[in-house]
N, C-alpha and C positions, 0 to 999 in steps of 0.2 A: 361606592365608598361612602361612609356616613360621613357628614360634616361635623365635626369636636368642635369646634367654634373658633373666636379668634385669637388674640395674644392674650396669654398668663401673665399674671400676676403676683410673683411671689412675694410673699411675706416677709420678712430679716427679722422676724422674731426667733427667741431660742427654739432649739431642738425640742421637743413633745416627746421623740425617741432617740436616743441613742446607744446602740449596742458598739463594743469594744472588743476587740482583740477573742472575737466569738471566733474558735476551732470545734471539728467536730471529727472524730475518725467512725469508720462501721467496718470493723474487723480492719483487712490490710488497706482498707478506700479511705483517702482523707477526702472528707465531702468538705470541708470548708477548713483554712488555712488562714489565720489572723486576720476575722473580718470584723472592719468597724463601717459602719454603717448607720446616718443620721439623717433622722426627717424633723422638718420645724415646722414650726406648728403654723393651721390653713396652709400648708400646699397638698400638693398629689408631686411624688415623688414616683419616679417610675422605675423598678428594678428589673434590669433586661439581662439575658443571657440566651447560651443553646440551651436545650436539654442536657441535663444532668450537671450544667456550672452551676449548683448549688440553691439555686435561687429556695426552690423548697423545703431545704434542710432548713438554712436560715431562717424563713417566717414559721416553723413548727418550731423552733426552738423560740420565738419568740412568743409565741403561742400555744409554748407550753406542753406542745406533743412531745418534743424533745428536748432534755437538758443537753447544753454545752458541756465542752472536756475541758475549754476553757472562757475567760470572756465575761463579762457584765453586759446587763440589759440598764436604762433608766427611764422612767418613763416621767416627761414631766419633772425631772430634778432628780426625780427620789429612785433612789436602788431598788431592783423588784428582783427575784429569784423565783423563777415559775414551777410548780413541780409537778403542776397537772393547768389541762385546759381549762380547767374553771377559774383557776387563779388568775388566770390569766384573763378571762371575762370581767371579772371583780375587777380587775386595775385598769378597764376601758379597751381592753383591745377584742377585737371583733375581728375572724378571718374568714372569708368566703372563697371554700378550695372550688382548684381548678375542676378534680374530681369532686361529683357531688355525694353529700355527707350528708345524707336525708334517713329517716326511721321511715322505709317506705310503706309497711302496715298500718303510719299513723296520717291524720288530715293533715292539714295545710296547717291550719291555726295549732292542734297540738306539736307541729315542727316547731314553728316560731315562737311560741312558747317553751317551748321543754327546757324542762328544771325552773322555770319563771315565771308556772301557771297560776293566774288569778284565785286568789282562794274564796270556798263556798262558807255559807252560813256554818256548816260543820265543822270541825276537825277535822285534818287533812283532807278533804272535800275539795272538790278545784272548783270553779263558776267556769261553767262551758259555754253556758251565755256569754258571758261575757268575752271569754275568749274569743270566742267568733265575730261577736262585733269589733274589738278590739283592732283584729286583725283584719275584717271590711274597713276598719276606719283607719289604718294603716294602709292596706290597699291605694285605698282612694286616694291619700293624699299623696303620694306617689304617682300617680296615673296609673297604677296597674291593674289588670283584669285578670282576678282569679277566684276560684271558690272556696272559700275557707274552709268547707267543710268535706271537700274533695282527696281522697285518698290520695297520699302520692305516688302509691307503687303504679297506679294508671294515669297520671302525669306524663307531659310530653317533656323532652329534657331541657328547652325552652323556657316551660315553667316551675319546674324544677330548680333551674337558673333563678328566676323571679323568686321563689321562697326560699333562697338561701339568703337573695341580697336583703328581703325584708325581713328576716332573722335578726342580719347583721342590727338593721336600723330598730329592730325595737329592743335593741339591749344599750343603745345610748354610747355606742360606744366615742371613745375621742380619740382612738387610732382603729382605722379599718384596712385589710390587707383583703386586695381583691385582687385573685389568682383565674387570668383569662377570664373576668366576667362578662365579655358578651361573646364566647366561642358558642351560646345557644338561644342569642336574641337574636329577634326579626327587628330590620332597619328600624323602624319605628321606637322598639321596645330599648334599643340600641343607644337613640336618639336621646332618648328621654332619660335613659341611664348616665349620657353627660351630664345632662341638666340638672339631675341629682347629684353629679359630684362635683360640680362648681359650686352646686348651693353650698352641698357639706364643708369645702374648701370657706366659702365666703363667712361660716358660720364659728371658725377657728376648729372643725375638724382635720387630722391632716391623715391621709390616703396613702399607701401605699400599692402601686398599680402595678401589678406584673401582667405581659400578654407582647404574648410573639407579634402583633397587629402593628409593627412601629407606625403606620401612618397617625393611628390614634392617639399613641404618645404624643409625637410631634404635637397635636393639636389641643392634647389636654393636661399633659406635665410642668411642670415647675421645673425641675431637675431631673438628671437619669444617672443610677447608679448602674453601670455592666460588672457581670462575675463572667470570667473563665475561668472554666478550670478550681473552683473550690476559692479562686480570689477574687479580692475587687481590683479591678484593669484601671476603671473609670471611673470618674462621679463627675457632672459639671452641667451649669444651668442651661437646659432645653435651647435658650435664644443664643449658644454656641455651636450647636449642634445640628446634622442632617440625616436624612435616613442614614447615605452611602458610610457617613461616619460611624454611627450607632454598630451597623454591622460589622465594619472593619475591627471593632473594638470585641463585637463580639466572640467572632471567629478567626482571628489572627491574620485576616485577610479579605483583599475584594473578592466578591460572587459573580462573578460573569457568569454571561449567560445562565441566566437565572433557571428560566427556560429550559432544561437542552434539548439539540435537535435530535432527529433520528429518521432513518430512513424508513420512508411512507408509503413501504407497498401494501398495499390489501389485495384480500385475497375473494373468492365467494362468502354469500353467507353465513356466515355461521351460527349465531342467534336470532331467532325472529320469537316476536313475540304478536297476537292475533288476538282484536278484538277481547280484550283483557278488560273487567271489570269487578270492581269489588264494593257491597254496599257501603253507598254514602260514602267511600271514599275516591273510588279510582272509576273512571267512566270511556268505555269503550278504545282503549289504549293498543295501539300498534306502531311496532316500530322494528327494523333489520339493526342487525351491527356484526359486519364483516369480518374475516380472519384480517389480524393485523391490523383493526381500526380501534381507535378510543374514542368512543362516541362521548358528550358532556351532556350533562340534564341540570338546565337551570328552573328555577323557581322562588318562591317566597316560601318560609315555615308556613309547612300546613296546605303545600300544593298539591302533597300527594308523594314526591320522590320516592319516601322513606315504604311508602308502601305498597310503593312498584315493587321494588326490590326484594320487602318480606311475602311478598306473594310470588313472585318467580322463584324465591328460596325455601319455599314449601312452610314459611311460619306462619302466614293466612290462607285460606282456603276462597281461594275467590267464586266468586257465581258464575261464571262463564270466562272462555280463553283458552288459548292453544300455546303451546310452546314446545320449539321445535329446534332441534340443538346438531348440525350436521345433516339436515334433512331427515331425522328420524324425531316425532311427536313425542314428548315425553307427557308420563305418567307421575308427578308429583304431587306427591300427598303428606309431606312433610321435608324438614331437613335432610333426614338419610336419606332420598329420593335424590334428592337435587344434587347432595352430593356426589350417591354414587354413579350419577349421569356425568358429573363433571364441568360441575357450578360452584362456585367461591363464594363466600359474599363475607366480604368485611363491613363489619357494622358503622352505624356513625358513631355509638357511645361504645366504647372498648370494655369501661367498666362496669356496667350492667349488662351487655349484651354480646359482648366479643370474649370476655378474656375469665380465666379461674385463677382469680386473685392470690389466694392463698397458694395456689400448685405452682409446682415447681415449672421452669421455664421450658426444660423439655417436653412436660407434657400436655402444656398448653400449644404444642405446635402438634404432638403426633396423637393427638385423642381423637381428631377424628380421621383419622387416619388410619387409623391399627388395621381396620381389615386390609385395605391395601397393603403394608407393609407386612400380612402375613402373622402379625400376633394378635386375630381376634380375641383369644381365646387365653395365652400366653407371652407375658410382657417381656421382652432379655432385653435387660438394660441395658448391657454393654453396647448391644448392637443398634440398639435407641441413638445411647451417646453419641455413637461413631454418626453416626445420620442426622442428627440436627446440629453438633457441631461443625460438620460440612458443610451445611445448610446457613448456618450463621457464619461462616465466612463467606459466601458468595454476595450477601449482602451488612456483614460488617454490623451483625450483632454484638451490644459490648454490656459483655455480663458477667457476675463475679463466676459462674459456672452454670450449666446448661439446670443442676438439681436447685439452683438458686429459687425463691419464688420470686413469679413476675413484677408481685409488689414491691420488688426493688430496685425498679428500672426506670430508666426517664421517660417520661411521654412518647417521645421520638422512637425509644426503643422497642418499648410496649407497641407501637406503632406497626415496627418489623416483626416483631413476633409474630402479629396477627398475618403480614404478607406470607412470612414465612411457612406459616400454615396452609396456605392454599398454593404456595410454589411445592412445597411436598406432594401436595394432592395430584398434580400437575394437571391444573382444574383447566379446562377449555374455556371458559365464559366465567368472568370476573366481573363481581361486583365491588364498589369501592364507594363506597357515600361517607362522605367530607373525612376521606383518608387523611387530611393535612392539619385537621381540629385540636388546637392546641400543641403545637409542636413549631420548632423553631425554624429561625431560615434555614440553616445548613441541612437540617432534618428537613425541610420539604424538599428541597433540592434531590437529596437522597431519594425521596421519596419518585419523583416526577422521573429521575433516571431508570428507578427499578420499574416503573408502568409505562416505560419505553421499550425496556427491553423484553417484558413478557407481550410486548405488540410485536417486536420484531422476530420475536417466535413464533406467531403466529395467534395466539390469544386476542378473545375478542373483548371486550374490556367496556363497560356501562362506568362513566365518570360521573359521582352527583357530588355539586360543591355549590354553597353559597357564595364563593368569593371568584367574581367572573374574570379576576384577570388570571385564576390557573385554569379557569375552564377556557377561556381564548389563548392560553401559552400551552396545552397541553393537551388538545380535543382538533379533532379535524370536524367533526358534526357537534352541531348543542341541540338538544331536544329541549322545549320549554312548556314549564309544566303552569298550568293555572286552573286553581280549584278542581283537579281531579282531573283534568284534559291536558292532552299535548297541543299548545297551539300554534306550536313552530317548532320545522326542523330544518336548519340553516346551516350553511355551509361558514365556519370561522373568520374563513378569508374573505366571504361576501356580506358581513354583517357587524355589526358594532356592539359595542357594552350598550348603549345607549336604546339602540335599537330592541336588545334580549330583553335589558330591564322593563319596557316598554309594554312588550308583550306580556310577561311575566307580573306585571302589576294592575293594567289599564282595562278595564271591562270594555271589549267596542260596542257599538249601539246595532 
């Protein structure tokens, strides 16, 4: 767990923002129901909820993506009426979504720039020199390490994270809304991310923090606004407040057993992976995972995890290695390989690499699917419907209807879609890297039951998570990855956070 540092300070100066009696319907869904909601100016205000208690309607309406049905905004005193996001720029407010919102054909510096690019000796002309220094000299003073002149579509999501938050910061803004910003920092990057926003606080900027992370509230809020349910439950200053509360407030009740248990039979083999290596990133990797086991894979960003997993799922092609799935050697030369052997793999980023945003929510679960179900070739909807609506009540998908598109779902749920997909397949060997990234307590909870029970079916399960207290709540093995090697594989009950981080960070002599 990263250290936020120590007691807040808040300010008793006036509010910077205040929104009022903001409603919002989207056809029969009231996403928000008479909310007011104020931040004053130098604090970090943290707005908590599940998935789908509104919190995101809210900061798009304040930003402009969406008007209110009812409601004022003020910013600073003065009445603002947003009717696109630029307006909303213009009057200081800066939003850094949870989902990243990158032109990913363009660099780094033309991201951070766009619509605000330095102009050249000519007419409409931009200075791209400039630009790029611009954005080194922004870098720097942040501590961040990136290249300005680096495309982002080949961007890790890590940095991708970093050039939204230096977006934010080179537009000056005096209200900034950061949605989960560090679900794709390394501890360091993390680190240094408070240290910027105590500065921004100390400098009469005032922050609006959303992120399911409540330890990090705790250590870096002023105040905490909770929504359920489309309202606000809560509001009240941080030094009143503790996790157990925060949650209670959230989900209408305590979380026991956070954790849950389940019964721990394993069975033989059933994944092995041999001597697996990929250039310059993955180096001579082997490791079993039994029927009925959920093995954990810790590491630092950039260990390697992300590309174990796209090379056992047929999207890298590696230089050497075996894999061997029921005692029969597979042949994988791509995705339909993997799948049609009966491999899963839920991505880490859902939105670039998991999910078809715009499609509707059925057919992001049966697309890859169809040949198993019999319609390579010919889609029946009907018979579609009747099968993922099954499929979504087993695990309590909640959606306006299955033809809805998935962009209109909460994190949480977009979450289950993507399980949902691979309990269709009824994949043998799951993959699942930081299944839990951006999504709320009651939603991981959800989460942590449904990859109990496809164990207790028998499913062999690869768990990759940066956050080691659900990889020790939810993994009987942690494999530990450092610079492209495994260099421990330990048993849960025989080893510690302390111990994993350890390995996971520490170069030995």
């Amino acid at each position: 767990m990263t250290d936020t540092g120590g007691t807040n300070k808040s300010s008793s100066g006036p509010a910077a923002l205040r929104m009022s009696g903001i409603s919002k319907r989207f056809g029969p869904v009231q996403a928000l129901s008479d909310v007011s909601f104020s931040v004053r100016r130098g604090t970090v205000h943290a707005l908590v909820g599940e998935n789908g208690a509104g919190k995101s309607t809210l900061m798009k309406i304040l930003s402009g993506v969406y008007q209110p049905d009812t409601g004022t905004i003020e910013v600073h005193q003065q009445r603002c009426k947003f009717s696109s996001p630029f307006q909303a720029i213009r009057a200081g407010i800066s939003m850094i979504y949870q989902e990243l919102d990158l032109a990913e054909h363009l660099s780094v510096a033309e991201n951070i720039f766009l619509g605000n690019e330095p102009g050249g000796t000519l007419p409409f002309s931009i200075n791209r020199k400039a630009m790029i220094n611009n954005t080194k000299e922004l870098a720097e003073k942040y501590n961040f390490n990136i290249n300005p002149s680096a495309v982002v579509g080949e961007l890790s999501t890590g940095d991708c994270q970093i050039v939204e938050i230096l977006t934010a910061f080179a537009r000056n803004a005096v209200i900034i809304v950061m949605d989960e910003p560090t679900s794709s920092l390394t501890e360091t990057e993390t680190a240094r991310l408070f240290d910027i926003v105590r500065d921004l606080r100390a400098k009469g900027v005032s922050v609006v923090y959303i992120s399911h992370r409540l330890e990090e509230i705790i250590g870096l809020a002023d105040e905490v606004t909770v929504l359920r349910d489309g309202e606000v439950v809560h509001s009240e200053s941080i030094t009143k407040l503790d996790i157990p509360k925060i949650v209670r407030y959230m989900v209408g009740r305590e979380l026991k057993e956070f954790f849950p248990s389940r019964d721990k039979k394993t069975g033989g083999v059933r994944f092995k992976v041999d001597g697996l290596w990929c250039e310059k990133k993955i180096e001579d990797i082997s490791f079993e995972i039994r029927s009925g086991e959920i093995v954990g894979m810790a590491g630092l960003v950039g260990a390697g995890r992300t590309e174990i997993a796209r090379a056992i799922f047929g999207v890298d092609r590696p230089s050497t290695g075996r894999f061997v799935l029921d005692d029969n050697e597979l042949d994988i030369r791509g995705p339909a390989d993997a799948i049609g052997a009966g491999i899963g793999y839920l991505t880490e980023d859902r939105k670039r690499t998991g999910l078809f945003n715009q499609l509707p929510c059925s057919w992001n679960i049966t697309l890859p699917n169809l040949v198993g179900l019999g319609m390579k070739h010919i889609v029946r909807p009907q018979q579609e419907k009747k099968i993922v609506q099954g499929i979504a009540e087993q695990i309590d998908i909640r959606w306006l209807s299955p033809v809805a598109s998935v962009n209109t779902l909460s994190g949480g749920n977009q979450q289950k879609i993507l399980i949902a997909r691979w309990l269709l397949a009824d994949s043998k060997f799951l993959i699942f890297d930081e299944p839990t990234r951006g999504i709320d307590v009651g939603a991981k909870k959800e989460v942590y039951t449904l990859l109990n029970r496809l164990a207790e079916q028998g499913k062999a399960i690869l768990f990759i998570s940066s956050e080691l207290p659900e990889l020790f709540g939810i993994s009987e093995r942690i494999l530990v990855m450092r610079r492209g090697r495994i260099v421990g594989d330990m048993k849960t009950s025989q080893t510690t956070e302390e111990e994993v981080m350890h390995l996971a960070a520490v170069e030995e002599n």
